[in-house]
C-alpha positions as CSV (number, residue, x, y, z in Angstrom):
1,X,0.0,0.0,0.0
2,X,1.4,3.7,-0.8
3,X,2.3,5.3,2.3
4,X,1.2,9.0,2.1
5,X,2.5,12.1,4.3
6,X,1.0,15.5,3.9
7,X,2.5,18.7,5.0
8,X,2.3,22.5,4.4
9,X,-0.8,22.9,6.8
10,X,-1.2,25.6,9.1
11,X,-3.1,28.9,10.0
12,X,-3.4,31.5,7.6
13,X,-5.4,35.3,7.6
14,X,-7.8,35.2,5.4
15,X,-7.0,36.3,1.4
16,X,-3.7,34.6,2.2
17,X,-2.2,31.7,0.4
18,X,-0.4,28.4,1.1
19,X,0.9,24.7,-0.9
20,X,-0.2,21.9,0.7
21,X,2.2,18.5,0.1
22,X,1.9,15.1,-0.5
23,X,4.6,13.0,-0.2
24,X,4.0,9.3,-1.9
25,X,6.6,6.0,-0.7
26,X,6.4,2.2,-1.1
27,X,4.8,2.7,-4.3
28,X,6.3,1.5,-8.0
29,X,3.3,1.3,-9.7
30,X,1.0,4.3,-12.0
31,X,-0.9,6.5,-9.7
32,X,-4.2,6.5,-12.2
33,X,-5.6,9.5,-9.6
34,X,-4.3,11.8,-7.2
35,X,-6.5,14.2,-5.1
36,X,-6.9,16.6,-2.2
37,X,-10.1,16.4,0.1
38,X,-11.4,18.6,3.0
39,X,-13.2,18.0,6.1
40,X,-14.1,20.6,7.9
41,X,-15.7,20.4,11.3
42,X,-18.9,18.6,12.2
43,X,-19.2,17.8,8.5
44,X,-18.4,14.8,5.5
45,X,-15.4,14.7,3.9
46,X,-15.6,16.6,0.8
47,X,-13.2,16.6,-2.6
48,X,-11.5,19.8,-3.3
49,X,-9.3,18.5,-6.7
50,X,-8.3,15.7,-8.2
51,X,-5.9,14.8,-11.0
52,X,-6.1,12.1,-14.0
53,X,-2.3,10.1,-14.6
54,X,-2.9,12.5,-18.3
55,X,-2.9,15.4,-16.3
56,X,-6.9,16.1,-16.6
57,X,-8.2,18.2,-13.1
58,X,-11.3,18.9,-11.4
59,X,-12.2,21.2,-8.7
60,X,-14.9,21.9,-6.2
61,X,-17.0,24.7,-7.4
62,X,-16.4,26.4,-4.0
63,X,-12.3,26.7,-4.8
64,X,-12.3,26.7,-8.6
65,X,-9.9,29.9,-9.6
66,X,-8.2,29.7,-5.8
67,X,-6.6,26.6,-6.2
68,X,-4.1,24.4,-8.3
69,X,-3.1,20.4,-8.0
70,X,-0.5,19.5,-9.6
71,X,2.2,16.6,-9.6
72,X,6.0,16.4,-9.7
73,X,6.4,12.8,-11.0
74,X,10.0,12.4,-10.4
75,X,9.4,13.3,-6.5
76,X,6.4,11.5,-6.7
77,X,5.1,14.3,-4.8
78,X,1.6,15.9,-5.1
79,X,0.9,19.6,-4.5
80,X,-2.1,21.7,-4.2
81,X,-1.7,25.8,-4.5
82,X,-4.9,27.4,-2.3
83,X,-4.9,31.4,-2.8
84,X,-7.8,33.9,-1.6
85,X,-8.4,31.8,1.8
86,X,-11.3,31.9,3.2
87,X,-12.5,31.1,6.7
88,X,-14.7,28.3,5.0
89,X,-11.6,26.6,3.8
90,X,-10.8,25.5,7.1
91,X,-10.8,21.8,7.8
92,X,-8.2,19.1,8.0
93,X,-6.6,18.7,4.2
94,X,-6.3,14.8,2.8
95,X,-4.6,13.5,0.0
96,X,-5.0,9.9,-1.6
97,X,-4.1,8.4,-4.5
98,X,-5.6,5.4,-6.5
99,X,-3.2,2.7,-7.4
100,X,-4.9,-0.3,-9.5
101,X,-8.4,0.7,-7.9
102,X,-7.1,1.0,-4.4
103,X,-7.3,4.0,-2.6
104,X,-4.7,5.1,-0.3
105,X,-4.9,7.7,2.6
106,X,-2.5,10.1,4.2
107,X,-3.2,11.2,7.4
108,X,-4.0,14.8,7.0
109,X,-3.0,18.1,7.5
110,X,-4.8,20.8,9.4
111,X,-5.8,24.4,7.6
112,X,-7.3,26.9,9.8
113,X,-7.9,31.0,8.0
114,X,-8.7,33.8,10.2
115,X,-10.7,36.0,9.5
């Protein structure tokens, strides 16, 4: 199973920016999908953007134009680029990828923006 660490969390004032990390081990096989989800207090985990192995993205409707995912293969790293924070952004930031069908977890990272 791909072992998964996330980093870059933290608290922010609102309008500000941060990258979120994903650090991906144990794993020598295609990543077919790499994504960041959200869960913010008292509520269901939600996606926030994913990407295809060909590059293809989606994004929440509630962060499209404030963020970016994107991939550095060789690092076998995954990013995601949040600007123009909001309060409602806040939650606890997962990555996972999807490796022959199987979805793997990492064990989050907390965002918190001021306000």
């Amino acid at each position: 199973q791909v072992r998964l660490v996330e980093s870059g969390g933290g608290l922010v004032q609102a309008g500000g920016s941060l990258r979120l990390s994903c650090a991906a081990s144990g794993n020598r096989l295609p990543i077919s999908v790499s994504g960041w989800y959200r869960q913010a207090p008292g509520k269901l985990r939600e996606l926030v953007a994913t990407m295809t192995i060909d590059g293809r993205t989606n994004y929440a409707d509630s962060v499209k134009g404030r963020s970016n995912i994107s991939r550095n293969k060789v690092r076998d790293t995954v990013y995601l680029d949040r600007n123009l924070l909001e309060p409602e952004d806040t939650g606890v930031y997962y990555c996972c990828v999807r490796v022959r069908s199987v979805d793997s977890w990492g064990q989050g990272t907390q965002v918190t923006v001021s306000s």
